[in-house]
PyMOL commands that place a pseudoatom at each C-alpha (Angstrom):
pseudoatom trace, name=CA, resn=UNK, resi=1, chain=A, elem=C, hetatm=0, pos=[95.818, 122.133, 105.037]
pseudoatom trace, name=CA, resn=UNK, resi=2, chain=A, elem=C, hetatm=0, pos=[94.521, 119.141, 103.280]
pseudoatom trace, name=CA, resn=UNK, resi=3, chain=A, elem=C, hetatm=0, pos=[97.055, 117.724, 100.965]
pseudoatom trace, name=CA, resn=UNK, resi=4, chain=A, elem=C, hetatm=0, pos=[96.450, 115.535, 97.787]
pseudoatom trace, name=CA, resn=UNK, resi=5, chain=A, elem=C, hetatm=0, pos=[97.316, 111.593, 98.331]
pseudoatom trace, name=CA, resn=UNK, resi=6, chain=A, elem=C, hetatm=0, pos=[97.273, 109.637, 94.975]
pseudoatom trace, name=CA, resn=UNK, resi=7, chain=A, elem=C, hetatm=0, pos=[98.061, 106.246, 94.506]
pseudoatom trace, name=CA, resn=UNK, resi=8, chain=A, elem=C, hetatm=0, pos=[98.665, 105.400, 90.392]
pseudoatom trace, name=CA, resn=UNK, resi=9, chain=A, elem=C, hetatm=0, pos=[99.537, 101.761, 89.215]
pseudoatom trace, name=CA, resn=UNK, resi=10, chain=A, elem=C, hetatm=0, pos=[99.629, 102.490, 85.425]
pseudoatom trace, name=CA, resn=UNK, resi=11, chain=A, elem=C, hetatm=0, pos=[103.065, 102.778, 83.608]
pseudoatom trace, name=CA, resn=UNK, resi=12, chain=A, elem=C, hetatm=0, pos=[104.622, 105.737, 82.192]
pseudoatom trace, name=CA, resn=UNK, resi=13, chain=A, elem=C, hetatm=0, pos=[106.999, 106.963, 80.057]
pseudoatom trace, name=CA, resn=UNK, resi=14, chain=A, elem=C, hetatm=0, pos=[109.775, 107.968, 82.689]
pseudoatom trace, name=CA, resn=UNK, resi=15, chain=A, elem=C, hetatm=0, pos=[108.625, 105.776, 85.203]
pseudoatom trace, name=CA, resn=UNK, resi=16, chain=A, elem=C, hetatm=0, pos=[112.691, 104.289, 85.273]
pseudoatom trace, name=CA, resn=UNK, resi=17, chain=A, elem=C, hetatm=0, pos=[113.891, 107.294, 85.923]
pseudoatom trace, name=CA, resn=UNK, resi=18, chain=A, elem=C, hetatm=0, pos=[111.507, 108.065, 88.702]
pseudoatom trace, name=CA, resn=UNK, resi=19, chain=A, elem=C, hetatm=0, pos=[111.726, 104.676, 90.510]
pseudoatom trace, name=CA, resn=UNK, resi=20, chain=A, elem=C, hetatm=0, pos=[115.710, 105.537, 90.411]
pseudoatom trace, name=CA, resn=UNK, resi=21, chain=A, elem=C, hetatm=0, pos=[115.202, 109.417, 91.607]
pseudoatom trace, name=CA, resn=UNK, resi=22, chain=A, elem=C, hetatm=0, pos=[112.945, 108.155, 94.142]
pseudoatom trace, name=CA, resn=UNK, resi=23, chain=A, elem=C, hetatm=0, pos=[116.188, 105.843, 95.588]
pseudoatom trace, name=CA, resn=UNK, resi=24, chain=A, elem=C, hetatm=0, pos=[118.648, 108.561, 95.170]
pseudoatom trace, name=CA, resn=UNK, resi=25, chain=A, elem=C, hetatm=0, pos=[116.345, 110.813, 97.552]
pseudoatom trace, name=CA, resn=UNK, resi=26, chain=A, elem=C, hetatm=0, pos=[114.575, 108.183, 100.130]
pseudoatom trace, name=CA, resn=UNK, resi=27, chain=A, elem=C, hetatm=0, pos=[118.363, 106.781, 100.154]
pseudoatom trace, name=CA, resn=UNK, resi=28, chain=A, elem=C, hetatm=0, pos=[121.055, 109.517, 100.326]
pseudoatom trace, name=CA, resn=UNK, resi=29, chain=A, elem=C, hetatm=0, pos=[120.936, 109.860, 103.827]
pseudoatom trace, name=CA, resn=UNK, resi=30, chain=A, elem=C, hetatm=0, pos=[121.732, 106.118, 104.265]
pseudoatom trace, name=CA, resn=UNK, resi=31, chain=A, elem=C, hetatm=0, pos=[125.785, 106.155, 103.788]
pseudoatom trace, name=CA, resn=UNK, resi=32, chain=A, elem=C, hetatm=0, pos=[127.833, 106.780, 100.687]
pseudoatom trace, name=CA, resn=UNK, resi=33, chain=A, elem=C, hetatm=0, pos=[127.124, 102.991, 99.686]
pseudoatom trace, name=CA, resn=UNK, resi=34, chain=A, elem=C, hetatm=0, pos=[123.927, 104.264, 98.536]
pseudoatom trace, name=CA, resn=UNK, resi=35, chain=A, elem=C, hetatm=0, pos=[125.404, 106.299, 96.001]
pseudoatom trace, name=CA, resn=UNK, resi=36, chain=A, elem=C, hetatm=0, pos=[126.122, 105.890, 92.048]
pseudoatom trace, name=CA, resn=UNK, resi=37, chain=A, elem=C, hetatm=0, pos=[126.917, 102.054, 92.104]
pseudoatom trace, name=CA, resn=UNK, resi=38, chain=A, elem=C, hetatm=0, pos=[123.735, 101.844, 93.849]
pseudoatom trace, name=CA, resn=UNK, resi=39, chain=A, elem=C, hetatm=0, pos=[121.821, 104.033, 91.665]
pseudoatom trace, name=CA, resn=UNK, resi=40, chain=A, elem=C, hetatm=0, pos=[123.020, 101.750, 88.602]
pseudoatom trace, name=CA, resn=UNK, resi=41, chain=A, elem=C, hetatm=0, pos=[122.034, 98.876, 90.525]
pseudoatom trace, name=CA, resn=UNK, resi=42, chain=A, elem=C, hetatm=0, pos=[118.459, 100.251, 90.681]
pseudoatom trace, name=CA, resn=UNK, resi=43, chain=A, elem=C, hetatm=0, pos=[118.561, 101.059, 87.174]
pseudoatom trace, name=CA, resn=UNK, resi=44, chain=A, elem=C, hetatm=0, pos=[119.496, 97.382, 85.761]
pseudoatom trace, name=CA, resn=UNK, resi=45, chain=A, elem=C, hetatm=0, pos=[116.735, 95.846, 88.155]
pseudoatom trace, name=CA, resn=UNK, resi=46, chain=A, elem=C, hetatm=0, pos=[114.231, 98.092, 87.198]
pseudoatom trace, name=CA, resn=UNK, resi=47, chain=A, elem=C, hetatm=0, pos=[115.046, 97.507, 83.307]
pseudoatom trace, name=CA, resn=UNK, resi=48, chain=A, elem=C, hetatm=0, pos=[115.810, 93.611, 83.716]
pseudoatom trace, name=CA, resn=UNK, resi=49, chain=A, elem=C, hetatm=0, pos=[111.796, 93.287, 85.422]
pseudoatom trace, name=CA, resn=UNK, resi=50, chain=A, elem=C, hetatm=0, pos=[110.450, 94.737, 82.287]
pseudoatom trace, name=CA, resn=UNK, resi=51, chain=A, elem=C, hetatm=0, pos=[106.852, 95.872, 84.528]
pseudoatom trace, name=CA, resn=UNK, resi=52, chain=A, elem=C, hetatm=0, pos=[104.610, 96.530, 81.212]
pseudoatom trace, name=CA, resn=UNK, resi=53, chain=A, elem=C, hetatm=0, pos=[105.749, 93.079, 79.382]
pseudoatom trace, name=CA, resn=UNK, resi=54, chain=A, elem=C, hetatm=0, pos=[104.724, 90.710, 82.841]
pseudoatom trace, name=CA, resn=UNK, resi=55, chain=A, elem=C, hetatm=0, pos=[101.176, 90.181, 83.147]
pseudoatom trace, name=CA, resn=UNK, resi=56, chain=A, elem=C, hetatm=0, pos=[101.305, 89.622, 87.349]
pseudoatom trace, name=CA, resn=UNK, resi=57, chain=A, elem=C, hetatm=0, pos=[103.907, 92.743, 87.715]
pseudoatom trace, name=CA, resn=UNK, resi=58, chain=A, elem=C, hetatm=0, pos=[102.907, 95.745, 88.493]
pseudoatom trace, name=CA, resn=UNK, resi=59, chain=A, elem=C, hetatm=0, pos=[104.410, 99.605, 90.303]
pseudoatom trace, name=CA, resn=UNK, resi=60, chain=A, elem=C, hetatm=0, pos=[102.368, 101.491, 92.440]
pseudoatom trace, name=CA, resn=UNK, resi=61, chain=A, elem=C, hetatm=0, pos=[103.789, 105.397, 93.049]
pseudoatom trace, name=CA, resn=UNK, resi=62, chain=A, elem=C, hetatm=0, pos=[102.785, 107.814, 95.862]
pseudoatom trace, name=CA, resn=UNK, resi=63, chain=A, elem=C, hetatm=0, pos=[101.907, 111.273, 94.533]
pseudoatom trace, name=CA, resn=UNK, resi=64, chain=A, elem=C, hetatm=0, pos=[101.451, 114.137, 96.834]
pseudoatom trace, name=CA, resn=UNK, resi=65, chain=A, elem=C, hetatm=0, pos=[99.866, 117.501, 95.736]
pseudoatom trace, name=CA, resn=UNK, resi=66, chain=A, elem=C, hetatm=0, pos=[101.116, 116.328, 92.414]
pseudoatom trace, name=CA, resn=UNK, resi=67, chain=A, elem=C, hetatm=0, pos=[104.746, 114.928, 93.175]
pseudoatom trace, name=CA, resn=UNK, resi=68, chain=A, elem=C, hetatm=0, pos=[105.637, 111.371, 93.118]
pseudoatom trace, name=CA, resn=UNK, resi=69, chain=A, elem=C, hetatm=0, pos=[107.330, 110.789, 96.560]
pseudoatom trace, name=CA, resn=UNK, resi=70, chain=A, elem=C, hetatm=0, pos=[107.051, 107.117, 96.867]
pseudoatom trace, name=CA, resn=UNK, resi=71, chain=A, elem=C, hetatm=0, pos=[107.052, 103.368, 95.213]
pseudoatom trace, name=CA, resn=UNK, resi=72, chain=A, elem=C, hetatm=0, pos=[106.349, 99.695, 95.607]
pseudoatom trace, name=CA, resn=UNK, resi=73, chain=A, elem=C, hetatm=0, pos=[106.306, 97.051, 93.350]
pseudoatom trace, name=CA, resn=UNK, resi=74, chain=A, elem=C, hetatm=0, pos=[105.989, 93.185, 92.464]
pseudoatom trace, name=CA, resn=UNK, resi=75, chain=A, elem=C, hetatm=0, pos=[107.978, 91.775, 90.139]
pseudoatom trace, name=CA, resn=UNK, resi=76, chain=A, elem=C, hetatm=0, pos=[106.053, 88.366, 88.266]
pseudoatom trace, name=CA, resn=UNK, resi=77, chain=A, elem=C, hetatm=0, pos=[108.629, 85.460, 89.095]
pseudoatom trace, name=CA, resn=UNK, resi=78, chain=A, elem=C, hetatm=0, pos=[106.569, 82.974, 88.116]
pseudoatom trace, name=CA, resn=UNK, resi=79, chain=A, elem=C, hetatm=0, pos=[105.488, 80.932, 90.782]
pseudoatom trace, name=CA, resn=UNK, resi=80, chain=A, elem=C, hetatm=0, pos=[106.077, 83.699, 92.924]
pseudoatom trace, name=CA, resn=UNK, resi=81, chain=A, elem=C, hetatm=0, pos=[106.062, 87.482, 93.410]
pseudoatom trace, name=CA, resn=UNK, resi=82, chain=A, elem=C, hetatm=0, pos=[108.943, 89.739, 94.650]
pseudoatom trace, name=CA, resn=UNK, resi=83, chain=A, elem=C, hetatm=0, pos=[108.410, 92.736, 96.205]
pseudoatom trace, name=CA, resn=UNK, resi=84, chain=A, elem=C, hetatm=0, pos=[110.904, 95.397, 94.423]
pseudoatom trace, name=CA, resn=UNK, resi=85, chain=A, elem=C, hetatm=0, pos=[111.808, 99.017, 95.130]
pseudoatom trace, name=CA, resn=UNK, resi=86, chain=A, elem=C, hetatm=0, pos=[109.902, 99.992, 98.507]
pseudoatom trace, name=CA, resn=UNK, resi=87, chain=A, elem=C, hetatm=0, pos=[110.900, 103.872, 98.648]
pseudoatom trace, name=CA, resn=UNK, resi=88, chain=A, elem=C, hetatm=0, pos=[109.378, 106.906, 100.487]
pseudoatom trace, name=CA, resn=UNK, resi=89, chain=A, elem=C, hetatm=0, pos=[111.132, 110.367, 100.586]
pseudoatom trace, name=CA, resn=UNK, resi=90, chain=A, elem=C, hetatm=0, pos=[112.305, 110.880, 103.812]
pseudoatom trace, name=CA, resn=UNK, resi=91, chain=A, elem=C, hetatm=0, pos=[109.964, 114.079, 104.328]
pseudoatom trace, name=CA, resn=UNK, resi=92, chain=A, elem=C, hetatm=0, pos=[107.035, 111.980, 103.713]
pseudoatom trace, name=CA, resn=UNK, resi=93, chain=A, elem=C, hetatm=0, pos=[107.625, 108.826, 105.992]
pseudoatom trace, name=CA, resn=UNK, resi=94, chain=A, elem=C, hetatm=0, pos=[105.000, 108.358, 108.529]
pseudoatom trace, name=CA, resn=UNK, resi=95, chain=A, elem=C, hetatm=0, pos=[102.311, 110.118, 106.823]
pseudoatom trace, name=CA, resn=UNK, resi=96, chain=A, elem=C, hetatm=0, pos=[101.068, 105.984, 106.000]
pseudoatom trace, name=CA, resn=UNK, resi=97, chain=A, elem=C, hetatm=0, pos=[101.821, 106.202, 102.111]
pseudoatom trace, name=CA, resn=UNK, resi=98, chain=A, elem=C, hetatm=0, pos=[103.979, 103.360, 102.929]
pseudoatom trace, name=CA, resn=UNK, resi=99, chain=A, elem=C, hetatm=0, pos=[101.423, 101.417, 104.075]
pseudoatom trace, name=CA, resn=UNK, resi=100, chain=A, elem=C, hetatm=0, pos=[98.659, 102.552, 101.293]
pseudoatom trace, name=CA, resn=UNK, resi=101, chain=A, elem=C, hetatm=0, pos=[101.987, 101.155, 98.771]
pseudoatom trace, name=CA, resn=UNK, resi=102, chain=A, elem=C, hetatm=0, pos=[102.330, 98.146, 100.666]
pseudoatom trace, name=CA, resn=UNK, resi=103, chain=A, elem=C, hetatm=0, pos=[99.095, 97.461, 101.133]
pseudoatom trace, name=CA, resn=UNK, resi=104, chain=A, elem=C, hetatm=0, pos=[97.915, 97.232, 97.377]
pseudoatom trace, name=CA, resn=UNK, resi=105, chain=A, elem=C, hetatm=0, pos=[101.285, 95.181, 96.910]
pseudoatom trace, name=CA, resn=UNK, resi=106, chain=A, elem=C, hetatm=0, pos=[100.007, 92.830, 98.937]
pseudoatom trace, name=CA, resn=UNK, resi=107, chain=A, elem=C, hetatm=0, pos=[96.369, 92.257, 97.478]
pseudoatom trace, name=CA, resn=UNK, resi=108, chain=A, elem=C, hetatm=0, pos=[97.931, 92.303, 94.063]
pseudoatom trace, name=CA, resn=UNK, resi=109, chain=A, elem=C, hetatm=0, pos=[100.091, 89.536, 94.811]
pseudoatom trace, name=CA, resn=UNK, resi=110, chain=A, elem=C, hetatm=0, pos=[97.265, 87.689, 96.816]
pseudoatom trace, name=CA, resn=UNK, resi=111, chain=A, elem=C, hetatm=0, pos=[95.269, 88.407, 93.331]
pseudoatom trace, name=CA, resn=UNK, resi=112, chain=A, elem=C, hetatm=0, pos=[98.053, 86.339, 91.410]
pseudoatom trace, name=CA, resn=UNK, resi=113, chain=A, elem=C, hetatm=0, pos=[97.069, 83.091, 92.917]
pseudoatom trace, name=CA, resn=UNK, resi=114, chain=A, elem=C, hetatm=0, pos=[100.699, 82.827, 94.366]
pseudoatom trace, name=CA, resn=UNK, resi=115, chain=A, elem=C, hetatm=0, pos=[101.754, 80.843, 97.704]
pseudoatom trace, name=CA, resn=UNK, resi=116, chain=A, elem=C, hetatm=0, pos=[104.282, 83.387, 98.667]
pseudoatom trace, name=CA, resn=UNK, resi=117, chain=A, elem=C, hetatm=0, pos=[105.969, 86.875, 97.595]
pseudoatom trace, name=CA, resn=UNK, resi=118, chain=A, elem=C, hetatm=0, pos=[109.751, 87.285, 98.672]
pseudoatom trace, name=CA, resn=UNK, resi=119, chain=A, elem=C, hetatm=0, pos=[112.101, 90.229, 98.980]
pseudoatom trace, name=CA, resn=UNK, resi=120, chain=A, elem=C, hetatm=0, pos=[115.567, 90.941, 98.526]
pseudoatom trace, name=CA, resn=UNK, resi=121, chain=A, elem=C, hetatm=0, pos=[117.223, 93.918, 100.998]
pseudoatom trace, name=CA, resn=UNK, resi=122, chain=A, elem=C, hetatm=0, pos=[120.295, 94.625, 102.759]
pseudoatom trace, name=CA, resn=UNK, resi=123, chain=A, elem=C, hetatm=0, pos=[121.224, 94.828, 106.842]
pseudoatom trace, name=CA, resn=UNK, resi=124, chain=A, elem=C, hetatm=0, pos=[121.307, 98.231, 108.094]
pseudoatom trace, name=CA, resn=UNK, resi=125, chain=A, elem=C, hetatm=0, pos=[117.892, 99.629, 107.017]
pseudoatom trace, name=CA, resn=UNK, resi=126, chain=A, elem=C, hetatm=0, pos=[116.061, 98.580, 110.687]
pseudoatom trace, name=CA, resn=UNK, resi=127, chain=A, elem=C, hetatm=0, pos=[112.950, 100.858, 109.905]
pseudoatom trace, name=CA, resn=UNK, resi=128, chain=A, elem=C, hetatm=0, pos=[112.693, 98.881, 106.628]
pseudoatom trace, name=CA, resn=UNK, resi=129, chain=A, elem=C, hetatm=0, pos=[112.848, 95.482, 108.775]
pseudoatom trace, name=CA, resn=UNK, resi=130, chain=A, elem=C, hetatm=0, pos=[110.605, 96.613, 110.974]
pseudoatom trace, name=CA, resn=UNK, resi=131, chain=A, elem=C, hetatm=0, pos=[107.664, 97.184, 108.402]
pseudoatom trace, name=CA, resn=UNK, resi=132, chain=A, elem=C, hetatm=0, pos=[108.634, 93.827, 106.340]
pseudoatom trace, name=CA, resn=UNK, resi=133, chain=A, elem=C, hetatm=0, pos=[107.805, 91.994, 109.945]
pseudoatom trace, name=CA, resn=UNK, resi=134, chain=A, elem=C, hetatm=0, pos=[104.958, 93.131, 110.533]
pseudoatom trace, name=CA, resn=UNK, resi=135, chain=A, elem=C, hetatm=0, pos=[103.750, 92.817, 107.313]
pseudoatom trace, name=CA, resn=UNK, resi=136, chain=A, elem=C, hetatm=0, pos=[104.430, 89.013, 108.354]
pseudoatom trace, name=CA, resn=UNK, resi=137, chain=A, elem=C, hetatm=0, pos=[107.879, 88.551, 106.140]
pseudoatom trace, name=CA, resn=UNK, resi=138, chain=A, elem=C, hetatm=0, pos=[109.909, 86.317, 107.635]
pseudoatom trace, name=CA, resn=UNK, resi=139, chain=A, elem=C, hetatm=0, pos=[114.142, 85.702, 107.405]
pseudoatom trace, name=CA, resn=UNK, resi=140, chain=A, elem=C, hetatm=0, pos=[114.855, 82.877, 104.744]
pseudoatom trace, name=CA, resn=UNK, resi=141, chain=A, elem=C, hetatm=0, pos=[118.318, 83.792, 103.777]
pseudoatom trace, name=CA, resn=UNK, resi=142, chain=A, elem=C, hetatm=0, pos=[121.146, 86.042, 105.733]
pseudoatom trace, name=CA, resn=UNK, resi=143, chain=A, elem=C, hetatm=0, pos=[124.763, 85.756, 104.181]
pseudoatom trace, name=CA, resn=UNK, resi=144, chain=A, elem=C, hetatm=0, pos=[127.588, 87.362, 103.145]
pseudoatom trace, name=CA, resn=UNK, resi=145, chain=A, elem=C, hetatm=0, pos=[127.729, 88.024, 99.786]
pseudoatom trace, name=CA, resn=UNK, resi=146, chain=A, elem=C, hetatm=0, pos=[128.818, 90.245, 96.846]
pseudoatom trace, name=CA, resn=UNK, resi=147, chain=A, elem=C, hetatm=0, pos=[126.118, 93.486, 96.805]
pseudoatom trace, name=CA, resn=UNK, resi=148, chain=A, elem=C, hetatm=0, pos=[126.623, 96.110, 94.772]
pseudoatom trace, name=CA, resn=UNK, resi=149, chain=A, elem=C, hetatm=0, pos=[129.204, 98.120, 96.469]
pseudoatom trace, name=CA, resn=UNK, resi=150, chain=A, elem=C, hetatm=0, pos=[131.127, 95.304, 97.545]
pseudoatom trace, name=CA, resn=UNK, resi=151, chain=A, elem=C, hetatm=0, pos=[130.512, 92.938, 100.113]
pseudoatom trace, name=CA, resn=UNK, resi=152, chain=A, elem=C, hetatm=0, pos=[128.206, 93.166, 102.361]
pseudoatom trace, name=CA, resn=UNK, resi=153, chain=A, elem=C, hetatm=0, pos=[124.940, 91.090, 104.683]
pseudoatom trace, name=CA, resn=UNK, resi=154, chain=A, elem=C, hetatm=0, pos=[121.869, 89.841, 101.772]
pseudoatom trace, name=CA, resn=UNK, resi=155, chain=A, elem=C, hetatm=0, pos=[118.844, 89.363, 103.163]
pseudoatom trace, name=CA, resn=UNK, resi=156, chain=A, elem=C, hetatm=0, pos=[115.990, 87.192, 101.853]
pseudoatom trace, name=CA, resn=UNK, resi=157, chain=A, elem=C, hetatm=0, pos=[112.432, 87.595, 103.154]
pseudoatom trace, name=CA, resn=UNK, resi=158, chain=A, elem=C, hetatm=0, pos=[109.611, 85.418, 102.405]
pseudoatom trace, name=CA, resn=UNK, resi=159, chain=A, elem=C, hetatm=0, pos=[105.634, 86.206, 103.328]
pseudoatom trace, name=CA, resn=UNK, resi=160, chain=A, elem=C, hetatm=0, pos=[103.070, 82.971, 103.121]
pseudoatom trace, name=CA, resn=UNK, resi=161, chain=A, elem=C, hetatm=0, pos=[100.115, 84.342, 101.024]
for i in range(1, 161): cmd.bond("trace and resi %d" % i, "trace and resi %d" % (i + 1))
show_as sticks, trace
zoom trace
């Protein structure tokens, strides 16, 4: 059966919500830290990068026969771009929507005329790690710090553009 891929970059009405739907589902299986405080934490970030008011940001979503099972986005920092929100549903990993995401990520921020794009994650999330590296992030900053559910390891990746 041939199935519907579609990859959308315009902003919608409800496009919050989905970006935090698509968290609760690609992360529930992850431990209970991923749970309401996380959720909120999705929610702020997503409403504090304002997408539609920053010319160089932009959110790509995965659709499948019609459902959205997947995001990416960069976030306009200025001199710089951070990759936000990378999210599959666990049903869909590995059929390379992650990559199709990631991949117009990365020309868009290539586009902006930017030396670098950075992201912000957390240890734990190896298959995560694993796709950052070869996308050619590298480790900038690993510490202890205050997250969202309490302590736990920050991790700052950068990528040379």
């Amino acid at each position: 059966m041939t199935r519907n891929v579609n990859i959308r970059s315009d902003w919608r009405d409800g496009d919050v919500e989905r970006i935090v739907d698509l968290h609760r589902r690609g992360y529930e299986q992850e431990g209970a830290h991923y749970g309401a405080d996380f959720l909120g934490h999705v929610r702020h970030t997503v409403e504090e990068a304002d997408i539609p008011a920053r010319p160089g940001s932009r959110v790509w979503f995965a659709e499948l026969d019609g459902e959205t099972v997947g995001c990416a986005a960069v976030v306009d920092r200025g001199d710089t771009g951070q990759l936000r929100w990378v999210v599959l549903t666990p049903e869909t990993r590995g059929l390379g929507l992650g990559g199709k995401l990631l991949d117009a990520a990365m020309m868009h921020a290539k586009a902006q005329d930017w030396s670098s794009i950075y992201l912000e994650t957390t240890d734990g999330l190896e298959a995560s790690m694993a796709l950052y590296r070869k996308l050619g992030f590298e480790m900038e900053i690993a510490e202890d710090r205050p997250l969202w559910h309490g302590g736990g390891r920050f991790l700052q990746m950068r990528r040379t553009l």
